[in-house]
N, C-alpha and C positions, 0 to 999 in steps of 0.2 A: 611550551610556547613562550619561553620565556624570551628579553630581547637579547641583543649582543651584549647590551652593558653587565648581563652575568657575569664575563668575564670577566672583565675589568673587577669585582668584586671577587672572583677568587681569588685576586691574590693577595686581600686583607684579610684572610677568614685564621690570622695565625693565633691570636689570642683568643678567640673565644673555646676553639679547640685545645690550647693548651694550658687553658686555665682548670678546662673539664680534667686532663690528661692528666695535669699534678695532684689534683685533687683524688684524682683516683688513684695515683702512686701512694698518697699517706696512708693508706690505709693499706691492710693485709689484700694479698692474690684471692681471689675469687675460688671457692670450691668447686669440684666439677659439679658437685650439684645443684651448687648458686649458678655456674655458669647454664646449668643445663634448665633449670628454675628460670633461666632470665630469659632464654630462647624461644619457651613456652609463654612466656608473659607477652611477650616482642609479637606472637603468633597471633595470641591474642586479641592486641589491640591493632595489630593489621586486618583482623577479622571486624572488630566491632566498630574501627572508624570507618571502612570502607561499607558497612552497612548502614553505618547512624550519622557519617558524617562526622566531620573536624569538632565541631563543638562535642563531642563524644568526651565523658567527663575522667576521672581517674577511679571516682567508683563504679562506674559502668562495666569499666577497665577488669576492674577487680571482682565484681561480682560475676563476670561473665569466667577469670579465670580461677574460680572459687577461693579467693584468700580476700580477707578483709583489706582496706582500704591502707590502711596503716603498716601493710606489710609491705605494700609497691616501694615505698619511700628504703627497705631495704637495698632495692635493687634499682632505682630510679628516683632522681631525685625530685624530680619535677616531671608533668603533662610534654616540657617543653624538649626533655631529654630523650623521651620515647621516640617522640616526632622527630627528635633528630636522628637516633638510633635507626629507626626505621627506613630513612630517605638515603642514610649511608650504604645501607644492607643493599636496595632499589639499584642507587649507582655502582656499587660493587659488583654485583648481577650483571650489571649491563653491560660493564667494563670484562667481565670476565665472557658473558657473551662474543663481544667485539673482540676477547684477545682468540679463543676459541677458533672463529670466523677467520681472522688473519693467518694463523697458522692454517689451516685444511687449505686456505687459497695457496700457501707453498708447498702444498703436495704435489708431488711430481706426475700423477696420474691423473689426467684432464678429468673433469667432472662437469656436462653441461653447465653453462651460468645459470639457465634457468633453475636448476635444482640446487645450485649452491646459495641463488636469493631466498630461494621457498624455505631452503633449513634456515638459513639466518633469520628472515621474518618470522619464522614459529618458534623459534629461538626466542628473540625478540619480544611475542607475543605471551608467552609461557612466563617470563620475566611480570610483562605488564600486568597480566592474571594475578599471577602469583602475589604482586607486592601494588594491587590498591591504592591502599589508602596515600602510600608519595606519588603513587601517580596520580591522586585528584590533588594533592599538594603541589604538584609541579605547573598545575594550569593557573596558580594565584602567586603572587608577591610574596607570601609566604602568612600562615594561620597566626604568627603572634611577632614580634618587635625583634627576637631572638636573633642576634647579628648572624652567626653561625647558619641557624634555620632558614633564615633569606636567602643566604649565599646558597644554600646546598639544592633550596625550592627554585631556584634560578638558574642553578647547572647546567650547562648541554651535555646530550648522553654521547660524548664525541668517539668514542670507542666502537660503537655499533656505528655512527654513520661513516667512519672513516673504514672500516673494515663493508661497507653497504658501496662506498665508492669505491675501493679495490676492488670487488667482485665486478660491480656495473662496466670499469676498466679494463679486468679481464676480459667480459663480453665484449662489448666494443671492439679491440684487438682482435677475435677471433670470427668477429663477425656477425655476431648474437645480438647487440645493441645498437640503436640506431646512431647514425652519428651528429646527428641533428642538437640533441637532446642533452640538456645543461648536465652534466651526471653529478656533481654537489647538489646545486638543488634538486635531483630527481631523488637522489641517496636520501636525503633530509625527508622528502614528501614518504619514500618508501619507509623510511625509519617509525616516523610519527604515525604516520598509518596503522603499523603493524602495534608501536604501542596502545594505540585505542581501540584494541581487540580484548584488552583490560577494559572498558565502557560494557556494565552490565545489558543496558539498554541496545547496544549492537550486537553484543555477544548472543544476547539472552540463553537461546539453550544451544547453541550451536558450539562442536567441539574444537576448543580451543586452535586445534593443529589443521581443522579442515576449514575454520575460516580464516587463518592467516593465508594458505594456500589460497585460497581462492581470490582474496587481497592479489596477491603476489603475479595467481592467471592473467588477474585484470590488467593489472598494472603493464604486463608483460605480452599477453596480447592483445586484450582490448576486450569490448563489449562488441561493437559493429562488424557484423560479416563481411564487408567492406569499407574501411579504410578510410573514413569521409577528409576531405580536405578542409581546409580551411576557408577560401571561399564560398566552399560549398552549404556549408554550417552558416556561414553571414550571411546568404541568401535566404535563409529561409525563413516561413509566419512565425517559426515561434520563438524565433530569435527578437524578429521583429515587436512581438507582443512585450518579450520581456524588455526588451529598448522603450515602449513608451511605460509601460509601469513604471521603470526605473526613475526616466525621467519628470514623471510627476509626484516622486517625493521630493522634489528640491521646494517645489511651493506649498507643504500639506503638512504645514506646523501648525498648532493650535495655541496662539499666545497670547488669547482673551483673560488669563488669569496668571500673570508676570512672577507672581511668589510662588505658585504650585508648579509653573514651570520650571524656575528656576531649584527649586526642590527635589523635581525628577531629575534634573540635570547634574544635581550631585550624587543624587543617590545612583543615578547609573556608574556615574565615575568611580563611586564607593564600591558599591558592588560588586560590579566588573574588577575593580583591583583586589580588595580583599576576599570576594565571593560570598554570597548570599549567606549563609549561613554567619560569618565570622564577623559581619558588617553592624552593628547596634545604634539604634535611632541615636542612641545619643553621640555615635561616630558622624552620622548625616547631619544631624543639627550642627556638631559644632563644624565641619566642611563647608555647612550654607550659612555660618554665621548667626544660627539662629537657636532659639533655646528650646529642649524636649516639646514640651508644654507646648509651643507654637506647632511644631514641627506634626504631633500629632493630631492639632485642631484642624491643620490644614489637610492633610490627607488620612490620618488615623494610623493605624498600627502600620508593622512593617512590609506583612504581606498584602495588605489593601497598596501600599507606596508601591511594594515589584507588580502589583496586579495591573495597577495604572499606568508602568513604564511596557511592560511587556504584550498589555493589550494592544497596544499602537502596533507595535514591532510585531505581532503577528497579524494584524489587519493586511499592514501594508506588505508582507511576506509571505505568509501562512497563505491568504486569499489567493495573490500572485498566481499560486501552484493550478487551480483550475485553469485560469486561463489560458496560460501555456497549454495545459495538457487539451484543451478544447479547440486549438491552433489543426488545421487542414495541414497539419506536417507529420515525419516518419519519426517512430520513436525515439531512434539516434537524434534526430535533431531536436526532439523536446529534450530530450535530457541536457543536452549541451544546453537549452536556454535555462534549464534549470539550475545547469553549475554558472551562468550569467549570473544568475538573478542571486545565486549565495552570493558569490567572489563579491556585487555590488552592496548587497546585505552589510555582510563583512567590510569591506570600506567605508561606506557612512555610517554605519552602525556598530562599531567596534564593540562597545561596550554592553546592549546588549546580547552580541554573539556572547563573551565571556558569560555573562549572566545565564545564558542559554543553558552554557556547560549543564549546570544544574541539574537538569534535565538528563544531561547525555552519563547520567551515573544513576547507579541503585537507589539512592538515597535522596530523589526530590525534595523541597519544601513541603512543609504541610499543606499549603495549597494547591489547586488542582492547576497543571499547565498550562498558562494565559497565551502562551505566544502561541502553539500550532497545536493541532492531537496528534499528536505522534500515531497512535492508533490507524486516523485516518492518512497518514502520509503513508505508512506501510500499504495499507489497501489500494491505494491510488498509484504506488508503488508497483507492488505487484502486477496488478491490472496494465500498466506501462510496457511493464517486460515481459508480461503475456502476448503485449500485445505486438510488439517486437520481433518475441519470437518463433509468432507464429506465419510472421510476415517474411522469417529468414532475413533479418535487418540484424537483429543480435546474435551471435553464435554459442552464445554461454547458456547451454540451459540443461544442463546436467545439475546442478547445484541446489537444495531445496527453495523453494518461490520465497520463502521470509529470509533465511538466510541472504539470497543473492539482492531482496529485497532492502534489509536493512545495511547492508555491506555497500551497496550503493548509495545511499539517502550519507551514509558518514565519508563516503569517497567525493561527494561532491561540494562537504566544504573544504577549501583551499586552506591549511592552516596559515594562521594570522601571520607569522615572520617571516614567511615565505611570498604572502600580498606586499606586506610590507617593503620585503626587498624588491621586489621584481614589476608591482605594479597588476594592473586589473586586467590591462590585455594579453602581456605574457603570463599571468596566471589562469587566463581561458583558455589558453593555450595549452600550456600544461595538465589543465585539467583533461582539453580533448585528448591530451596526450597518454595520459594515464589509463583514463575511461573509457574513452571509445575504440582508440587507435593503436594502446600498446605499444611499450618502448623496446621491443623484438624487434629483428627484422623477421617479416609476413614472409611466407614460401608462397604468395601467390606470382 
């Protein structure tokens, strides 16, 4: 989710790579059993940071790959060479996915597009699984100062989306894709998507390759038995409901306490950039100008500061969700006020969305989740698309109720660079595009 200015920063990333590279020339070639020692270490701490989390230490590292602590430094000099080690392996993967992808598209023997998206997304998705912990690296600025590390946390995976647009091209040409439908950004949405099949909390037990598919159904033909249009969707209460929600958070700030506000307001900025874990009261203090000591008389520890920021942001969101769902309209059309009520989320509230991330991985804070219960959004979920399709409004309902449950709840936030680019109502757009309506052309 990084922004464009990634790029602009790969093309300074020459020295910090090359200074590793010489340093690793003076010394003797690696043994294949150092090298096959280092793979296992690498495996490792892909395993223990994507359970524990970025702050995950080098003895954690090493206790979990049974050698003392003092032996990592063997093979890695620094916390900061792993994290880089590992985010090159991530992009390599993806890159090699994308070149894969590219080639099978010049095979000379047609291959429906719909089945050549479904391998690339589980493609894709198999990547994201596989390699964790840079994929919760790639949602933040990067876990430490490390010039290198930024630039690689800030990367776009351009090899899968450019080989996601080929393929969408081929459709298209053959008839397959609609031709309405932006295929860069639709490539980008489908790409990211299928990378957050790696998000434990989506995944949960569901098999890797059967929820990328099902990603892929939706995407391709929709949720809705029919087709809804887009006046049809702005017509309705529960569009409606989510239009005056929305706009009663422009007056429903509480700024009776000018220092505690202005407190949260860094600490979201903190947070949101560097992500909750890697963010330290003494990073917020010196951000709001002010010193530890104050910073904790005024709100207290660190998870009391996200409990205060995130309880707002789920009042005014979390709550939302009833009412929509209580709206005298058809399933299709709550859900569309549902992906409203994110995409506007995500607009005013950028920075809790990032903070959210949290959440949307294995490894929450040690506090219990202030913004929404996930729990109950799955249930409320379900119930939704029970209720859908038993109305024959949704067509999808082969798929198990949590599965198609949780796959929905993560298809309906609009990822942040793609709002960015394109704005709040071509991304409700998009979203009915994806969600409900399917970027196939319908045989009806």
């Amino acid at each position: 989710m990084a922004g464009a200015d990634a790029v602009g920063r790969s093309s300074k990333r020459g020295r910090p790579g090359a200074k590793r590279a010489a340093s690793l020339a003076a010394v003797s070639a690696p043994t294949p059993s150092e090298l096959s020692r280092r793979s296992e270490i690498l495996k490792t701490a892909n395993s223990v940071i994507a359970t524990t989390g970025l702050r995950s230490s080098l003895q954690q590292i090493a206790d979990a790959a049974g050698i003392l602590a003092g032996s990592l430094y063997h093979h890695f000099e620094s916390k900061e060479t792993i994290l880089v080690e590992l985010i090159r392996l991530y992009h390599a993967d993806l890159d090699r996915v994308g070149e894969e992808a590219l080639r099978r598209l010049d095979n000379p023997d047609p291959v429906p597009v719909a089945d050549q998206i479904t391998t690339l997304g589980r493609a894709i998705a198999r990547c994201a699984v596989e390699h964790r912990a840079a994929l919760q690296m790639s949602f933040y600025e990067g876990p430490s100062n490390d010039p290198e590390l930024m630039e690689l946390t800030g990367r776009q995976p351009t090899k899968i989306q450019e080989a996601m647009v080929q393929a969408l091209r081929a459709g298209r040409w053959r008839g397959e894709i609609r031709s309405d439908v932006d295929l860069p950004t639709l490539a980008d949405r489908l790409c990211q998507s299928m990378l957050h099949v790696g998000l434990d909390v989506i995944r949960h037990n569901a098999k890797t390759d059967d929820l990328a598919a099902l990603k892929c159904r939706i995407a391709l033909d929709g949720l809705a038995s029919k087709a809804p249009s887009d006046a049809e969707l702005d017509r309705s209460k529960a569009i409606a409901a989510a239009e005056s929600i929305i706009s009663s958070w422009d007056n429903d700030e509480d700024d009776t306490d000018l220092k505690a506000a202005h407190l949260r307001a860094v600490a979201r900025s903190e947070f949101g950039r560097r992500g909750y874990e890697m963010t330290t009261i003494r990073d917020i203090a010196s951000a709001a100008g002010l010193g530890t000591g104050t910073v904790y008389r005024i709100i207290g520890s660190k998870d009391e500061l996200l409990m205060s920021i995130m309880l707002e942001f789920g009042r005014k969101v979390g709550g939302a969700w009833a009412e929509i769902v209580r709206t005298d309209s058809t399933a299709v059309e709550k859900l569309d006020a549902l992906s409203w009520l994110n995409i506007n989320a995500l607009d005013q509230f950028p920075d809790e969305f990032r903070i959210q991330l949290a959440w949307l991985r294995h490894s929450p804070p040690d506090s219990a989740n202030p913004a929404w219960s996930f729990t109950t959004r799955i249930r409320q979920m379900k119930s939704l698309l029970s209720e859908g399709i038993r109305a024959g409004d949704i067509h999808i309902d082969k798929a198990g109720s949590d599965m198609l449950a949780r796959c929905i709840i993560g298809e309906q936030w609009i990822p942040e660079n793609i709002l960015a680019d394109i704005g709040t109502r071509n991304a409700l757009i998009l979203a009915r595009d994806t969600v409900l309506r399917g970027v196939g052309i319908r045989g009806e």
